[in-house]
MARMAR-74079 format. One record per residue (C-alpha): x, y, z; residue in one letter; chain. Coordinates in pm, 1 decimal. Example, Ala and Ser with C-alpha at 12.3 -4.5 7.8 and 13.67 -1.06 7.14 Angstrom:
# MARMAR-74079
<pt <1230.0,-450.0,780.0>,a,A>
<pt <1367.0,-106.0,714.0>,s,A>
***
This chain:
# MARMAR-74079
<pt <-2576.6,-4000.0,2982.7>,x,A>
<pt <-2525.9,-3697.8,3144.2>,x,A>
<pt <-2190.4,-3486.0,3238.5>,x,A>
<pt <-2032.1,-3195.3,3410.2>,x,A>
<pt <-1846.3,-2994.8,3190.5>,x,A>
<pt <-1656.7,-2649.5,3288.7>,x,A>
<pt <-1640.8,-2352.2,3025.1>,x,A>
<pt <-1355.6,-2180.6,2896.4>,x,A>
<pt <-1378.1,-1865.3,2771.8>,x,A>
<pt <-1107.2,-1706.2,2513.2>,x,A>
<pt <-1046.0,-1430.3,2296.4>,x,A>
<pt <-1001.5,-1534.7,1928.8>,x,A>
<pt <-665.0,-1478.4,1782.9>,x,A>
<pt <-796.1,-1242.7,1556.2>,x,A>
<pt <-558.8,-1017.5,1373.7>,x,A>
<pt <-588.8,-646.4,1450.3>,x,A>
<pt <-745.2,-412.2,1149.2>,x,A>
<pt <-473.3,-198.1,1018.7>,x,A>
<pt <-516.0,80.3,748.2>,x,A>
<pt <-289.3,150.7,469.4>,x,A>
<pt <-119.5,487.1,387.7>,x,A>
<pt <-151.3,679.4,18.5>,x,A>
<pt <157.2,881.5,-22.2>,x,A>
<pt <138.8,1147.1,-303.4>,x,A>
<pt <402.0,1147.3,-583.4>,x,A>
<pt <764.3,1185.1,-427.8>,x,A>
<pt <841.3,1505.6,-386.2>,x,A>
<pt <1203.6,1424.1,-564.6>,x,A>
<pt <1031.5,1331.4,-866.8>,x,A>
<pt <935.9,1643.4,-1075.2>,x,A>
<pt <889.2,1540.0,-1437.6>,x,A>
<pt <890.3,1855.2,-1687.5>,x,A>
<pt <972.3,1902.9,-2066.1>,x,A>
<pt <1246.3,2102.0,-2214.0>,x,A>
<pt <1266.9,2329.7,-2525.8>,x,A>
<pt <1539.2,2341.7,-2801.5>,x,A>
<pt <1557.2,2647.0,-2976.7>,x,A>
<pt <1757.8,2675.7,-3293.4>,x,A>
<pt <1930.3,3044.3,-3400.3>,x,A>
<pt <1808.7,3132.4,-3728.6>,x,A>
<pt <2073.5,3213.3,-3940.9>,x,A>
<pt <1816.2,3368.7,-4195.2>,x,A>
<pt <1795.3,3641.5,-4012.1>,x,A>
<pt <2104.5,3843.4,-3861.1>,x,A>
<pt <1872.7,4055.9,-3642.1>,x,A>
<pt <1699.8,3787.8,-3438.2>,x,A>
<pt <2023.3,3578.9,-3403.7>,x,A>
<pt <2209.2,3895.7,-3240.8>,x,A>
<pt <1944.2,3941.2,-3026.4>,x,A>
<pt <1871.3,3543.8,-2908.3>,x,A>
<pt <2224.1,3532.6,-2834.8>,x,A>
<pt <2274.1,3880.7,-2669.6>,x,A>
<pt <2349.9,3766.1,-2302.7>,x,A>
<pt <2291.9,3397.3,-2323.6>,x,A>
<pt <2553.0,3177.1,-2192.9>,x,A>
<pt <2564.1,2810.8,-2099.5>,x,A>
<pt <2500.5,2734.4,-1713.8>,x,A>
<pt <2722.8,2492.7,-1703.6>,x,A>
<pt <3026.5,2652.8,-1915.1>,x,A>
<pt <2928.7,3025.4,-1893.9>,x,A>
<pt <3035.9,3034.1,-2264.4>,x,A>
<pt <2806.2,3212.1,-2535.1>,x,A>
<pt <2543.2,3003.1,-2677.0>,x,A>
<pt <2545.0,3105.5,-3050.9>,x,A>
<pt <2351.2,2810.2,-3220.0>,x,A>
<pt <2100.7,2527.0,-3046.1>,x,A>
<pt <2024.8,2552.7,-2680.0>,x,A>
<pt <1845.4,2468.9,-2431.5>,x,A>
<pt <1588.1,2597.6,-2151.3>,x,A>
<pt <1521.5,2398.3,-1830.7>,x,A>
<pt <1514.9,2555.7,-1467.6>,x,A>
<pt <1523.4,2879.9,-1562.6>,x,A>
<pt <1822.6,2874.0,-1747.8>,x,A>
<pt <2019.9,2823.7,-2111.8>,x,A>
<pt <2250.9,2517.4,-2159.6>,x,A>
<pt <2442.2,2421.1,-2445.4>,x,A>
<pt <2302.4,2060.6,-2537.6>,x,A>
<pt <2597.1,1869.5,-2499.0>,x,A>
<pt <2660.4,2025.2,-2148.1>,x,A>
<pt <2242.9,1948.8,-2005.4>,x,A>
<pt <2375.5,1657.3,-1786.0>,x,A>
<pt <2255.5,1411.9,-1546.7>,x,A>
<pt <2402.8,1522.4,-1200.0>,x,A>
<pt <2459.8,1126.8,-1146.9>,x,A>
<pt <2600.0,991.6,-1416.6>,x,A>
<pt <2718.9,1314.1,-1620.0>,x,A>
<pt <2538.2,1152.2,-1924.6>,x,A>
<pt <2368.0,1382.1,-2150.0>,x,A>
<pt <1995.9,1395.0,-2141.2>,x,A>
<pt <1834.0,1369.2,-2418.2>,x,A>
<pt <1474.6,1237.9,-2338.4>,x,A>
<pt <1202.3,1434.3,-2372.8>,x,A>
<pt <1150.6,1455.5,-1982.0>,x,A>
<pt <1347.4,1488.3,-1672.3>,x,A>
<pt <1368.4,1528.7,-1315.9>,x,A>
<pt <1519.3,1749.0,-1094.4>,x,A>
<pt <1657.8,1659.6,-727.3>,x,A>
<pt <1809.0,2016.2,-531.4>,x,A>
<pt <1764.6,2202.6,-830.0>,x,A>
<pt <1963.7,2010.4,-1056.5>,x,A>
<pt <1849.5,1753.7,-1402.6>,x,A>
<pt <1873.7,1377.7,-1370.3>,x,A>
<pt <1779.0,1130.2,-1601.2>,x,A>
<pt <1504.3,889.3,-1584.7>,x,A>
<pt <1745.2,619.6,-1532.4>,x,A>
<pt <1909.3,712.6,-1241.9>,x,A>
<pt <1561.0,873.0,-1124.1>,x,A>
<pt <1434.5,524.6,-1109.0>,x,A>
<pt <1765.4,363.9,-957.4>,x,A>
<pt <1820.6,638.0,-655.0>,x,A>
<pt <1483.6,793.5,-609.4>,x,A>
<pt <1229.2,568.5,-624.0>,x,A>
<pt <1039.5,294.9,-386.5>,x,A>
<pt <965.2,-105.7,-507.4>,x,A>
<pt <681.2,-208.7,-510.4>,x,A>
<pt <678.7,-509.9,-268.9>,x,A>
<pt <402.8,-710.9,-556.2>,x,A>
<pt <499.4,-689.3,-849.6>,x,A>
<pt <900.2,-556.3,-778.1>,x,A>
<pt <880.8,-286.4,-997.8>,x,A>
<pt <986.4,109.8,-919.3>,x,A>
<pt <658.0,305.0,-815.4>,x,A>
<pt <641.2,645.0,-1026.9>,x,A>
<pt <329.5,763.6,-915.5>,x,A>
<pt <141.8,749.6,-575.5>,x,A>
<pt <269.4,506.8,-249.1>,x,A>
<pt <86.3,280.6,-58.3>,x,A>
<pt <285.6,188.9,246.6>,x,A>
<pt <147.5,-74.1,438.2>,x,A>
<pt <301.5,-393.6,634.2>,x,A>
<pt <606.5,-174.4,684.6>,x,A>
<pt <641.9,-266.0,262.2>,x,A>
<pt <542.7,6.8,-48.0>,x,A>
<pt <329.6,-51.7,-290.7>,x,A>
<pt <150.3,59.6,-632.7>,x,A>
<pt <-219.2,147.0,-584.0>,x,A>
<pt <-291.5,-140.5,-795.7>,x,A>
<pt <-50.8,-393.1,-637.5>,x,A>
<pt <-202.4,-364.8,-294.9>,x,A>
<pt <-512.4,-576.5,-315.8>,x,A>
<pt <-709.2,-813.9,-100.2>,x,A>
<pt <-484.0,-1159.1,-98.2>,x,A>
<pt <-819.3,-1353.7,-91.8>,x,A>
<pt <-1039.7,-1461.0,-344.5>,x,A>
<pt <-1219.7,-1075.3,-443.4>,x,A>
<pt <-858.3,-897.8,-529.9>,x,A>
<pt <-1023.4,-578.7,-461.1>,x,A>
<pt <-771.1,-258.9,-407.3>,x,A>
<pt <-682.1,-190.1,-34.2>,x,A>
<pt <-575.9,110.3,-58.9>,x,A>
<pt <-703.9,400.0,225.8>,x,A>
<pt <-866.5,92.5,353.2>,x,A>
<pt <-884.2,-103.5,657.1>,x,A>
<pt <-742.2,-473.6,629.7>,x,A>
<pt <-616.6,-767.8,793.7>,x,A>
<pt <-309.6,-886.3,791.2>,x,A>
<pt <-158.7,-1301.6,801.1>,x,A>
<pt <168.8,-1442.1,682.7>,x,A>
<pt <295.0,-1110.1,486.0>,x,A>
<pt <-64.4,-1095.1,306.7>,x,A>
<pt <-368.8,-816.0,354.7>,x,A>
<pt <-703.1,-921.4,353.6>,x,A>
<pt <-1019.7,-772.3,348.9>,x,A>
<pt <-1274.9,-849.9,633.1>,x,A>
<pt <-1515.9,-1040.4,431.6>,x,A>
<pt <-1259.8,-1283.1,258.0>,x,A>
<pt <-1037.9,-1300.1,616.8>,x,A>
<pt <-1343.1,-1444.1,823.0>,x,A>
<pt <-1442.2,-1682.7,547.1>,x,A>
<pt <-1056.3,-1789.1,580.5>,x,A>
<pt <-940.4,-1785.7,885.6>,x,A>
<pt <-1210.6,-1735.4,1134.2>,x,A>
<pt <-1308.7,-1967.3,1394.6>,x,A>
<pt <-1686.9,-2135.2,1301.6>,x,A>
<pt <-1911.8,-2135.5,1590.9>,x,A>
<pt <-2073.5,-2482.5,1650.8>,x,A>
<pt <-2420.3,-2331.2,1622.4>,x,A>
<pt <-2450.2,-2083.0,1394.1>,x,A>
<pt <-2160.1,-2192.2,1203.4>,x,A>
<pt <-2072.9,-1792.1,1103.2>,x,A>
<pt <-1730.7,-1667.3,1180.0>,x,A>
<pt <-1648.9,-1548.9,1576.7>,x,A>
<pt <-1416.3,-1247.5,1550.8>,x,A>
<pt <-1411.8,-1139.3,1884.7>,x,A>
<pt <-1448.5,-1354.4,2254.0>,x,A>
<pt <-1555.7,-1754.1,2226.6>,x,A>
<pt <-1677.6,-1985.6,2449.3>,x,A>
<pt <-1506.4,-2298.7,2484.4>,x,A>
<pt <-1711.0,-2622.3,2523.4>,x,A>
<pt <-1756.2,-2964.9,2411.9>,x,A>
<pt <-1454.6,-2906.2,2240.1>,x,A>
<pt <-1558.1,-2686.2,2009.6>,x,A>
<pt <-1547.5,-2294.9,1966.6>,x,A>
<pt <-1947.1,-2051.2,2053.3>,x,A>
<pt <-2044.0,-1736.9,2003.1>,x,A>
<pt <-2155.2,-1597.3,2360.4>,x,A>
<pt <-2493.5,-1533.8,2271.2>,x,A>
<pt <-2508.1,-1925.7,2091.5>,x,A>
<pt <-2434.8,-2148.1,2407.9>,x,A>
<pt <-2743.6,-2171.0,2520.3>,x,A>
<pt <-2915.9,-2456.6,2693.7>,x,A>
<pt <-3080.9,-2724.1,2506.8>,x,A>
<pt <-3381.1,-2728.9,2757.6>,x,A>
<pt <-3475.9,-2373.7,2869.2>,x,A>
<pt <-3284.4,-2195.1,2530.9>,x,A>
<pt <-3158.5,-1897.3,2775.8>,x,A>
<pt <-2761.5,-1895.1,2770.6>,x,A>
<pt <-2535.5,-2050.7,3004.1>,x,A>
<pt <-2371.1,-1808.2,3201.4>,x,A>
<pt <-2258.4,-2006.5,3446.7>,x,A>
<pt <-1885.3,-2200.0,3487.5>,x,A>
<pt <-2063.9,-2516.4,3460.1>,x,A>
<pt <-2294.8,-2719.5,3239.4>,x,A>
<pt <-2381.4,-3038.3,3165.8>,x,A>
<pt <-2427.4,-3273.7,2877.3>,x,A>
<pt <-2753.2,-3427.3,2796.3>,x,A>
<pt <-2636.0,-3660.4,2480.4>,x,A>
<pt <-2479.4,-3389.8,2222.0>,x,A>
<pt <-2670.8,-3082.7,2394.1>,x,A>
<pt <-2534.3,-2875.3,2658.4>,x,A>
<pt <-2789.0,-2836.6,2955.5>,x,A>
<pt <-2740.0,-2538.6,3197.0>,x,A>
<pt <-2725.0,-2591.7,3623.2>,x,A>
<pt <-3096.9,-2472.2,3632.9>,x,A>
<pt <-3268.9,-2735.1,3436.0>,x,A>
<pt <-3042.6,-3023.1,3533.4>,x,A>
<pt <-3224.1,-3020.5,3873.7>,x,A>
***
């Protein structure tokens, strides 16, 4: 039995690449150490001199015993506070936002990104992708190889990246030949989905280029040989 059929060509709905963006370590987060230096009291000398001119930043009093050093400058431990939540800091690090310490806790509650995976704060490097941020490790292929997006180029579908490889084996159209993924324009016929280059004629094997075909059985049969 034979039959007219007319084509329809169509570009796949195939999501656009997109790439991901590494940023480096916020600029607001500088972690650095601080010394405490005690005045000997052994020796009269060396405390006169340690605590010639030294004064507290924050109280501009004398600093005669423990102090100290971070940004340049001498603080009396009690008064090296968190510009937040004027809580003393007394961890090994900090971090400084216009020049001033915070603590790690409110470094982590004001100045930091969450990562859209696992909902955590991000302390080092940024991936920001799908208008979300991300650690480096978070941001991974949402298919089967979980390999690490980041700097690449990816696919995106329902709030997930994929890469190529794994988006084509799940998403992609099958052409009715070849049966391998079509990622760009399709042929329409028989009511199936064809690869340009794979709807060819079952007779002459050259493909049908024309609006028109017909069907001999299962096999589509161009104008030419249906003579």
């Amino acid at each position: 039995m034979r039959e007219q059929r007319t084509i329809t060509n169509k570009e796949e709905n195939f999501t656009k690449r997109k790439r991901s963006e590494t940023l480096a370590k916020p600029s607001k987060k500088y972690l650095q150490a601080f010394k405490v230096l005690e005045n000997s009291k052994s020796d009269a000398n060396r405390k006169a001199k340690m605590t010639e001119n030294i004064v507290c930043h924050k109280c501009q009093e004398a600093i005669t015993k423990r102090m100290i050093t971070a940004l340049g400058k001498t603080w009396h431990p009690e008064h090296f506070l968190c510009r937040h939540c004027d809580e003393q800091i007394v961890d090994a690090t900090f971090n400084i936002q216009s020049g001033e310490p915070v603590c790690n806790k409110c470094f982590v509650e004001r100045y930091t990104y969450t990562c859209a995976g696992c909902k955590k704060p991000i302390l080092e490097r940024t991936i920001c992708a799908m208008g979300e941020s991300w650690h480096e490790a978070c941001f991974c292929c949402g298919g089967a190889c979980k390999k690490p997006l980041a700097n690449q180029s990816f696919y995106e579908r329902d709030g997930k990246a994929y890469c190529k490889q794994d988006y084509e084996d799940l998403f992609a159209a099958r052409c009715a030949k070849c049966e391998k993924p079509i990622t760009d324009s399709a042929v329409i016929a028989m009511n199936v989905k064809w690869h340009r280059d794979c709807f060819r004629c079952n007779k002459c094997e050259n493909p049908i280029t024309s609006q028109t075909f017909t069907i001999d059985g299962d096999k589509p049969v161009c104008p030419a040989c249906n003579c």
